[in-house]
Every structure is written in C-alpha cells, then in structure tokens.
C-alpha positions in Angstrom: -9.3 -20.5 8.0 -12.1 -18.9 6.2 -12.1 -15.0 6.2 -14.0 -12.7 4.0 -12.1 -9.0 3.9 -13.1 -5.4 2.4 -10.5 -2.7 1.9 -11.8 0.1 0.4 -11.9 3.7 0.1 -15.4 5.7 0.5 -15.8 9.5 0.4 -16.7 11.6 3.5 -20.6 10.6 3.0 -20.2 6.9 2.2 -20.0 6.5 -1.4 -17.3 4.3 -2.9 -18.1 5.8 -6.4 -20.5 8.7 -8.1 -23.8 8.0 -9.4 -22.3 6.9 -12.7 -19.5 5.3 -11.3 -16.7 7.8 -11.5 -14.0 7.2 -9.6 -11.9 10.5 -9.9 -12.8 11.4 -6.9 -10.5 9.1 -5.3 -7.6 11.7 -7.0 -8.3 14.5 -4.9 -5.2 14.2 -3.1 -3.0 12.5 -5.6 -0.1 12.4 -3.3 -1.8 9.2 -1.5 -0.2 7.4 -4.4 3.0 7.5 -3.4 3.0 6.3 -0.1 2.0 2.7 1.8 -1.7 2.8 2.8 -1.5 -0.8 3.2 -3.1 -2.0 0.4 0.0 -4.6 -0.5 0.4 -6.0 2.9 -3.5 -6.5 2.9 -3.6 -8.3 -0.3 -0.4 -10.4 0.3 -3.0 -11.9 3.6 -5.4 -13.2 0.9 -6.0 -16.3 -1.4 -8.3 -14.9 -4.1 -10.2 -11.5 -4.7 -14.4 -11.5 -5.0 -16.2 -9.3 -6.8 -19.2 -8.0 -8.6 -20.2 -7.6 -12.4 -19.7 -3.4 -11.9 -16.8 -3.3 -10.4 -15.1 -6.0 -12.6 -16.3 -4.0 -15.7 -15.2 -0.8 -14.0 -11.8 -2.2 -13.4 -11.5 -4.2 -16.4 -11.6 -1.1 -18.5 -8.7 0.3 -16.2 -5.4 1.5 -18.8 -2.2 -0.4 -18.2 -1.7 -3.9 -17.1 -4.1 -6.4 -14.8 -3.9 -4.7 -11.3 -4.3 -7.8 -9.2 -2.1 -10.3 -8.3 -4.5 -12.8 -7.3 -6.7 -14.8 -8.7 -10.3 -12.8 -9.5 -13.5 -14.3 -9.0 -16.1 -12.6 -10.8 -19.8 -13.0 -9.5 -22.5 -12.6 -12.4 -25.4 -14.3 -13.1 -25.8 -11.9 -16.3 -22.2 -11.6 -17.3 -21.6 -15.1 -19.5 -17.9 -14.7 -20.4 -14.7 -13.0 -19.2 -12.5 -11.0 -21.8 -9.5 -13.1 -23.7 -6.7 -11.3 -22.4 -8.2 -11.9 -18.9 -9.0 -15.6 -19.4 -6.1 -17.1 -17.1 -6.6 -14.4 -14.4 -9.9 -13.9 -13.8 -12.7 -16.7 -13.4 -16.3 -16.3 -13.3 -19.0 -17.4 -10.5 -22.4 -17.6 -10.6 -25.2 -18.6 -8.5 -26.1 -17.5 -4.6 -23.8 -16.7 -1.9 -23.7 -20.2 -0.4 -22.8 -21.8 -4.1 -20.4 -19.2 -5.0 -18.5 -19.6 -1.7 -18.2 -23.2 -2.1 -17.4 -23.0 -5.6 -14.1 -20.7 -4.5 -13.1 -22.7 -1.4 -13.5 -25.8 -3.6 -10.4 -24.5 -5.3 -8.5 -23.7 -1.8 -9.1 -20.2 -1.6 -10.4 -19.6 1.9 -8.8 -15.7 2.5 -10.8 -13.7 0.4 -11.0 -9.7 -0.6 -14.5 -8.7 -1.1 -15.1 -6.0 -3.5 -17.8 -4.2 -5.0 -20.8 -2.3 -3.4 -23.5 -4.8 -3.7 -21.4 -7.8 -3.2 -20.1 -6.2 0.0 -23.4 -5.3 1.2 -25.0 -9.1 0.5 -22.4 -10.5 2.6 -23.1 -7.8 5.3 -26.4 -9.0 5.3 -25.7 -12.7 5.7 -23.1 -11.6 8.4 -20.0 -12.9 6.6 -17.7 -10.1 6.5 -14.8 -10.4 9.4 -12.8 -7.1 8.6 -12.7 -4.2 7.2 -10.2 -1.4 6.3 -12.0 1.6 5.3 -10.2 4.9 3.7 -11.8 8.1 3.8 -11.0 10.3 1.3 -12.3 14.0 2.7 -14.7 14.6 0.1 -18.7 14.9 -0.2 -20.3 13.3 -3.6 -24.0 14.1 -2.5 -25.0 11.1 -4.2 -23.6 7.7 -5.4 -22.7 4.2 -4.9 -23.1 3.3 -1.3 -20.8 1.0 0.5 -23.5 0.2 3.3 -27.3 -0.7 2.5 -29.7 -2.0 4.6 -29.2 -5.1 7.0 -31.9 -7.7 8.6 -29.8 -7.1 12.0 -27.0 -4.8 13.7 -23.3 -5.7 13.0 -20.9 -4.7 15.9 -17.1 -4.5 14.4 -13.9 -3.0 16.4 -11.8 -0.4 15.7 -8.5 -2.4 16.3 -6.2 0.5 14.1 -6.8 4.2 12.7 -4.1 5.7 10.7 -3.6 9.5 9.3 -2.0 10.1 5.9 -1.4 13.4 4.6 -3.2 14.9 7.4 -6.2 14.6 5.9 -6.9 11.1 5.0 -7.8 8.4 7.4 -7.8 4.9 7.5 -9.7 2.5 9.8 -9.4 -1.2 10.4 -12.8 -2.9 12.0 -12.7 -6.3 13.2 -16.1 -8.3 13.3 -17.1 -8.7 17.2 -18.7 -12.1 17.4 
C-alpha cells in the first residue's frame, strides 16, 4: 500500500524552523525528551524516510550518530553527492515528484515519512500526503520556515487523535478525507 506520512513539530504560528533554520526552539520544554510522543511507533509504520536538500543538510550536521533507522532518500536536483560516512544510509533522488516516487517504490519502499518544508508542501500541492501528526510546541517565532504554503485546491484531513503532553504540548493526528 502506498502512503506518504508527515510527523513533525511546528511552533504556535506554523513554522517548523526560524528564518535561518534554528531549531532550538523545539527545546523550550526539554522535558518532552524524555517521554513517548510517538515518534518510534510512527517510524516503525514506514519503509523509507523522504526529504529535502535543507533539511538533510540541517540534520546531517546533527552531533552524535545517524538518527534514522531507515533508509533516507534525499531529493536534490543541486546536491550531487551524499557525505562518506552516510553512503550506505542515505541515497540521493533527483528529478520531479512523479520520478522520484517511482524511483523509491522501484526499490519496495511504498510507506514513506515526508520531511522537510518544501517537500511537504509540493506533495500537499499534488494531493499526496495521507496523514499527518503535527506537534505544537507553544511558542511564537514571528517569522520562519513555514510548514504550509499555498495549494491549487482545499485539502480536508480528520482529526482522528489529539494528545496533551506536559500540559502544554499538543499533538494531532489528521487523516486525508478522500
């Protein structure tokens, strides 16, 4: 079955990062570290993670080991090679939507985790995300990264689960209405 996933955290006005990509905003309440927010059971659901040049860059640079367990396909038509210590872990794509996707499911990866603002919002605007789980993390940036652009036509998702953690972080879980 093909399915095409986000989970993701945005702050209170939509931004999943600041205008120059920081990310320590996502600390504010360090505490949601150390407890589930669902982020392993998501990721055990899927075949292979997609994402963009910015994020893989961001992410790449990350200290400690690779964070993913799954294979990582990288989508760059500017990007020409992936790092040496990543080589076996992380594969680049290039080329649209259409040949990317059948570049990945060519390989038998059909579940995949969309990541990365601009690859999110291209497939919102060809209508080929089925769920997201969006955390928001209490916090206004004013300015940023936005997860949501513009779209040729209205998406209707469901709400199908909303959690609380800490009291002051919430979780949703949208399914696609078709």
């Amino acid at each position: 079955m093909i399915k095409n996933s986000v989970f993701i955290a945005t702050s209170l006005d939509g931004f999943i990062a600041g205008k120059n990509n920081e990310l320590e905003w996502l600390s504010t309440f360090p505490e949601i570290n150390q407890i589930d927010t669902g982020f392993e059971q998501f990721t055990s659901q899927v075949d292979a993670i997609l994402m963009g040049r910015n994020t893989f860059e961001v992410v790449a640079n990350f200290e400690g080991e690779w964070f993913y367990k799954k294979p990582v396909f990288v989508w760059s038509n500017s990007l020409k090679e992936i790092p040496d210590r990543l080589k076996s872990k992380v594969f680049l794509v290039q080329g649209n939507i259409s040949e990317i996707l059948s570049k990945i499911h060519g390989k038998g990866f059909y579940r995949l985790y969309i990541d990365g603002g601009k690859t999110i919002q291209t497939f919102l605007k060809k209508d080929l995300i089925d769920e997201m789980v969006i955390t928001t993390i209490p916090v206004l940036l004013g300015s940023g990264i936005r997860l949501f652009g513009d779209l040729p036509k209205e998406l209707v998702f469901e709400c199908i689960n909303s959690t609380r953690f800490l009291g002051k972080v919430v979780q949703n879980h949208y399914v696609r209405s078709r």
